[in-house]
C-alpha positions in Angstrom: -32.2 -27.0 -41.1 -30.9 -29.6 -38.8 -34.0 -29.5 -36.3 -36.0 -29.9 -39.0 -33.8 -32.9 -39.9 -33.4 -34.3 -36.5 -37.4 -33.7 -36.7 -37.9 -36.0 -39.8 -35.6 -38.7 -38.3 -37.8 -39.7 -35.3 -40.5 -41.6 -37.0 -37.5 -44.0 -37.9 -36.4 -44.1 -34.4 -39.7 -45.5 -33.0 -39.8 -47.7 -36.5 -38.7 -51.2 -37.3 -34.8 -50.5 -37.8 -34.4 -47.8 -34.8 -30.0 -47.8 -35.1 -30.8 -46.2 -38.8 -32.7 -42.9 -37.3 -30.6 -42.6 -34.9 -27.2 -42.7 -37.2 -29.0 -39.9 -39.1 -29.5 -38.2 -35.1 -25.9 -38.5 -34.5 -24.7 -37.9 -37.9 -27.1 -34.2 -37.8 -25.5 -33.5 -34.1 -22.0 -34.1 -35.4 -22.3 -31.4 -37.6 -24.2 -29.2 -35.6 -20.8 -29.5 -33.4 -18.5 -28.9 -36.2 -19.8 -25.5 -36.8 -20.8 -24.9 -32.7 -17.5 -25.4 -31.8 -15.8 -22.4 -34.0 -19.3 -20.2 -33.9 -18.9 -20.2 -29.5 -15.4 -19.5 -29.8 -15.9 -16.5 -31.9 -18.7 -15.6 -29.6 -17.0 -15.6 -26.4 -13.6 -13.7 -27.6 -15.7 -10.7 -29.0 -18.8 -10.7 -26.8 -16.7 -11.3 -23.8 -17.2 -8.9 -20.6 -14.1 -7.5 -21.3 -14.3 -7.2 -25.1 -17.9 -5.1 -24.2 -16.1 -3.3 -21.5 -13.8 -2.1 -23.7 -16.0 -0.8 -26.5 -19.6 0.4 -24.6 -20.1 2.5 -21.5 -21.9 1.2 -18.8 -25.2 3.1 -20.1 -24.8 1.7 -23.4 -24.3 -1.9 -21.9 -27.8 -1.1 -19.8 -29.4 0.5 -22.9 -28.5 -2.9 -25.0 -29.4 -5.2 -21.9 -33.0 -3.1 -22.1 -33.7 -4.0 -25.5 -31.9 -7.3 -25.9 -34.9 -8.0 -23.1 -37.7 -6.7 -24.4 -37.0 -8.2 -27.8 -36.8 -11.5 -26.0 -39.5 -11.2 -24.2 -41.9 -10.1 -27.5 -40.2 -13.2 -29.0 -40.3 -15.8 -26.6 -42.5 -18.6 -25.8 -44.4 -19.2 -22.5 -42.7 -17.6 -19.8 -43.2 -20.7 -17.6 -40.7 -22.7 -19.8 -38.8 -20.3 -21.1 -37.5 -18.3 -17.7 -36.8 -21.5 -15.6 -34.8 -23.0 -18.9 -32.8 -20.0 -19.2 -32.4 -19.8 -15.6 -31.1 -23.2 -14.8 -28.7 -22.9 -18.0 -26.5 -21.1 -16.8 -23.9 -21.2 -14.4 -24.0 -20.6 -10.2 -22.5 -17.4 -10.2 -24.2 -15.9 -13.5 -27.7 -17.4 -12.3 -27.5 -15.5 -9.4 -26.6 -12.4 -11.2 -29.4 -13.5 -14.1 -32.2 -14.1 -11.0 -31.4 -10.4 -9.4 -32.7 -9.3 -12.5 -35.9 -10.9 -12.5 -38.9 -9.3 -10.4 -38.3 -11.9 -6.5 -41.9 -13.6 -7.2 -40.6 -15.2 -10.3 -37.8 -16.8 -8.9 -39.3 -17.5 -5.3 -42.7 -18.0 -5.7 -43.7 -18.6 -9.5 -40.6 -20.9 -11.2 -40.2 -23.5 -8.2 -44.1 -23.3 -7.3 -46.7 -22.6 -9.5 -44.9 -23.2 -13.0 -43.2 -26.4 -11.6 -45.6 -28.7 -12.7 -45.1 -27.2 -16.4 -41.8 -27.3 -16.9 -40.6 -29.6 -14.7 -40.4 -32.3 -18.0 -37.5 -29.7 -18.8 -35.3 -31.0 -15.6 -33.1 -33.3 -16.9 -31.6 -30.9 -19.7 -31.1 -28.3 -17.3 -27.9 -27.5 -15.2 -29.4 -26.8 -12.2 
């Protein structure tokens, strides 16, 4: 797996000849990108809005939205890192919609207060 790899490669990065783990790094992301690139476009035409639109009812798409949720959050890690990184991944207009969905003390009091201090390490890989 190329975490695991990536994983492996960072005792060499902190070792004597650091430009040799990180050609392995880049070489590992590289790939990773080859296959991203085709996988997300895949993705997007038949998961689109319009693609489920077209082949679930409204109900259905709530029905699926229920579960896709519970699943993730049964499968998740801590909510403190995991709800402000998914949050702050995505894009103005679908965080908004993505924040509507989450109970107001998460996203007002909890994620920018409480939880901060946890996940705020997170901050420079985020979009927000």
């Amino acid at each position: 797996m190329a975490v695991d790899r990536v994983k492996n490669s960072l005792p060499a990065l902190a070792g004597a000849a650091p430009l040799d783990g990180l050609g392995v790094v880049v070489d590992i992301f590289r790939r990773v990108l080859a296959i991203w690139r085709p996988h997300i476009e895949i993705e997007e035409t038949y998961f689109s809005d319009q693609a489920v639109a077209g082949s679930m009812s409204p109900a259905e798409q709530a029905d699926l939205n229920a579960a896709m949720s519970s699943h993730a959050q049964e499968h998740s890690g801590p909510p403190f890192l995991v709800l402000p990184f998914v949050l702050f991944n995505l894009a103005d207009s679908d965080r908004s919609r993505m924040a509507e969905s989450m109970p107001r003390q998460v996203v007002e009091e909890l994620i920018p207060n409480e939880w901060y201090r946890r996940w705020e390490t997170m901050r420079p890989f985020l979009l927000e």
